[in-house]
N, C-alpha and C positions, 0 to 999 in steps of 0.2 A: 669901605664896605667889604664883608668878607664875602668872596665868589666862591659858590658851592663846588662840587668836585666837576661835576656837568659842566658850570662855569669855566672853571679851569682847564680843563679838557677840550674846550670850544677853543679859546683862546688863543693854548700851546697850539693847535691842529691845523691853525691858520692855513699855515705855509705850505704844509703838505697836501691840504685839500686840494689846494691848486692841480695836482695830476691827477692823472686816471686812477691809478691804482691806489695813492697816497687818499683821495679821495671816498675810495671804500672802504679802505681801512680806516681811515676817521669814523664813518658810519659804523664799520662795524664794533670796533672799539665803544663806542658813547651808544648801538643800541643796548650791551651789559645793563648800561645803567638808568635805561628808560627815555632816551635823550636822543631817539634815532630823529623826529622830526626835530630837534634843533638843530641837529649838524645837518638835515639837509639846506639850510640858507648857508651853511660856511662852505657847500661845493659848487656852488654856483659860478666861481671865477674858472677861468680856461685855465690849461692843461699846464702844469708849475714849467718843464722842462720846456714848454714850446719856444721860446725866444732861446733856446740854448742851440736851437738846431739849426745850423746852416749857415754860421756862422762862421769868418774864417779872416781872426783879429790877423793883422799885421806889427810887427817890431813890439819894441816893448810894450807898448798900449795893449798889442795882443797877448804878449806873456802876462801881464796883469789880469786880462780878464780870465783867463784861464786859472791863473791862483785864487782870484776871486772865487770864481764858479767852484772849485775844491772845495772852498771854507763853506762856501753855499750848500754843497752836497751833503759835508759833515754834519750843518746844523739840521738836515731832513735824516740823517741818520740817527741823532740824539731824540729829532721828536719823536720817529716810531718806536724807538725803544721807550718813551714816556707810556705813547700809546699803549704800544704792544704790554706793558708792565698795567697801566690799567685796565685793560682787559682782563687779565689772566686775576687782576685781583677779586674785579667780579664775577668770573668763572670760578675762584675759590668760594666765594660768599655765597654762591647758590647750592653747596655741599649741603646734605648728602648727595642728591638729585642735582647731579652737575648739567649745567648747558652747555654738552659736550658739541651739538649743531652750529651754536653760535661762536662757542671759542674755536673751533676746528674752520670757519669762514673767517675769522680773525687770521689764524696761523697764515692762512692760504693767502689775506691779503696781506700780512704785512710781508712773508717772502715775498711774492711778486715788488714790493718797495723797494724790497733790499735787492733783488737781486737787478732793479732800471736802476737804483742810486748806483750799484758797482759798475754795470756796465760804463756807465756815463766814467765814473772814477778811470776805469781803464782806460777807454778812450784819449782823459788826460793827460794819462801816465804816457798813451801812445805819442800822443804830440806835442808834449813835453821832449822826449829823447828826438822824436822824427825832424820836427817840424822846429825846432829852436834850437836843439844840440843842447839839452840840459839832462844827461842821465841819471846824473846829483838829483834832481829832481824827482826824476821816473822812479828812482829807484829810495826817494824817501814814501811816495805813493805808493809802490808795491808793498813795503812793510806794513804800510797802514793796512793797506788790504790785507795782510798777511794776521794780524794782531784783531781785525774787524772779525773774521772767519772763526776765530775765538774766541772773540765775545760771544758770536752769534750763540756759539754750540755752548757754549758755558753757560749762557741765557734759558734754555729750551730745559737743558741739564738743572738749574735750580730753581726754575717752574715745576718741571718733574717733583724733584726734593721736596719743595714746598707743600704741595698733594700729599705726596704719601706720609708729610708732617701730619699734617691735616689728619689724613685718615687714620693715622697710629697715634695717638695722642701719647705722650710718655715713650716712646721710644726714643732714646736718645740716638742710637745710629742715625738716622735720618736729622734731626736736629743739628748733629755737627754736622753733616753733611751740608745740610743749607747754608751752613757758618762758614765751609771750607769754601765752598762754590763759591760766595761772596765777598770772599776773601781773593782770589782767585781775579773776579770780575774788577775789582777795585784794581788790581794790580795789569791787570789787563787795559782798564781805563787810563791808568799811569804810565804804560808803555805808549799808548797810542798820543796821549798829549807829549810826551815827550820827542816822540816823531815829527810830530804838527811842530814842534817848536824849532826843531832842528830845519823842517822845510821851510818853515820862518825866518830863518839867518840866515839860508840859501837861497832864500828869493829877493830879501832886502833889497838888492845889488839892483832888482828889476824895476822894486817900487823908485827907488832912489832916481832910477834912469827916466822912470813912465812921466 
């Protein structure tokens, strides 16, 4: 059975609803498209990060969960970009008369996302180098971060593009624009898997021990 876009957007949200903030941004993301009381049963579960806190793994068992909890964080960063990317499609679809109220409480929650996923990211990176003596590590999680910070602003920048496509119908400057920008993101998404794989070959060594 084919799942409507609502459908879908439940679904992918799962994981993020779990936090505080990840949780409004679900809502505000699915109310665009009419779907606010469904995504209120997907925020009913406690806060996604709370079991991350106060923890404080020992020897390799602990360096695993710390790579673990990385790929964790990465995959809450993929889903609010789903999110954050279906919002803004139906903040384009109500053009002329944009619901600029609703995508602007969008914007605000998916930052607050990103900016508790980087935190938690840093933190990693910190006891990675501190706490185990692995700056090989710290220092493939810094790049992420560094490559993540350009996605962000490449993101906002071809939402931008995509509007003023919209608005200018037949203007090709903005057309390529959205083309370059996207182009850009793909290449930026290339960089960052290519990072992730690299801190993949340099933690092996952990799994293999754990």
């Amino acid at each position: 059975m084919m799942l409507s876009k609502e459908d879908q957007a439940i679904e992918s949200s799962r994981s993020l609803s779990r936090s505080p903030s990840g949780g409004r941004m679900v809502s505000a993301a699915l109310s665009f498209n009419g779907a606010s009381s469904a995504s209120d049963s997907v925020l009913s579960a406690g806060a996604f990060g709370g079991q991350r806190e106060g923890w404080r793994p020992e020897g390799a068992s602990g360096l695993n969960t710390l790579v673990r909890t990385l790929y964790a964080l990465q995959e809450e960063r993929v889903e609010a970009y789903r999110l954050f990317d279906l919002g803004h499609q139906a903040y384009l679809r109500s053009a002329p008369n944009y619901d600029f109220i609703k995508y602007r409480q969008l914007v605000h929650e998916i930052t607050q996302a990103f900016n508790r996923i980087s935190k938690e990211v840093i933190q990693l990176k910190d006891r990675f180098h501190e706490e185990y003596d692995r700056p090989d590590l710290s220092e493939h999680i810094e790049r992420v971060q560094e490559r993540e910070r350009e996605k962000l602003e490449l993101t906002a920048r071809l939402q931008l593009a995509k509007q003023n496509m919209l608005d200018h119908p037949g203007n090709e400057t903005y057309q390529e624009e959205v083309q370059e920008l996207k182009h850009r993101i793909r290449k930026t998404i290339e960089a960052i898997n290519e990072i992730l794989q690299d801190f993949k070959y340099d933690s092996e060594e952990i799994e293999a021990s754990g």
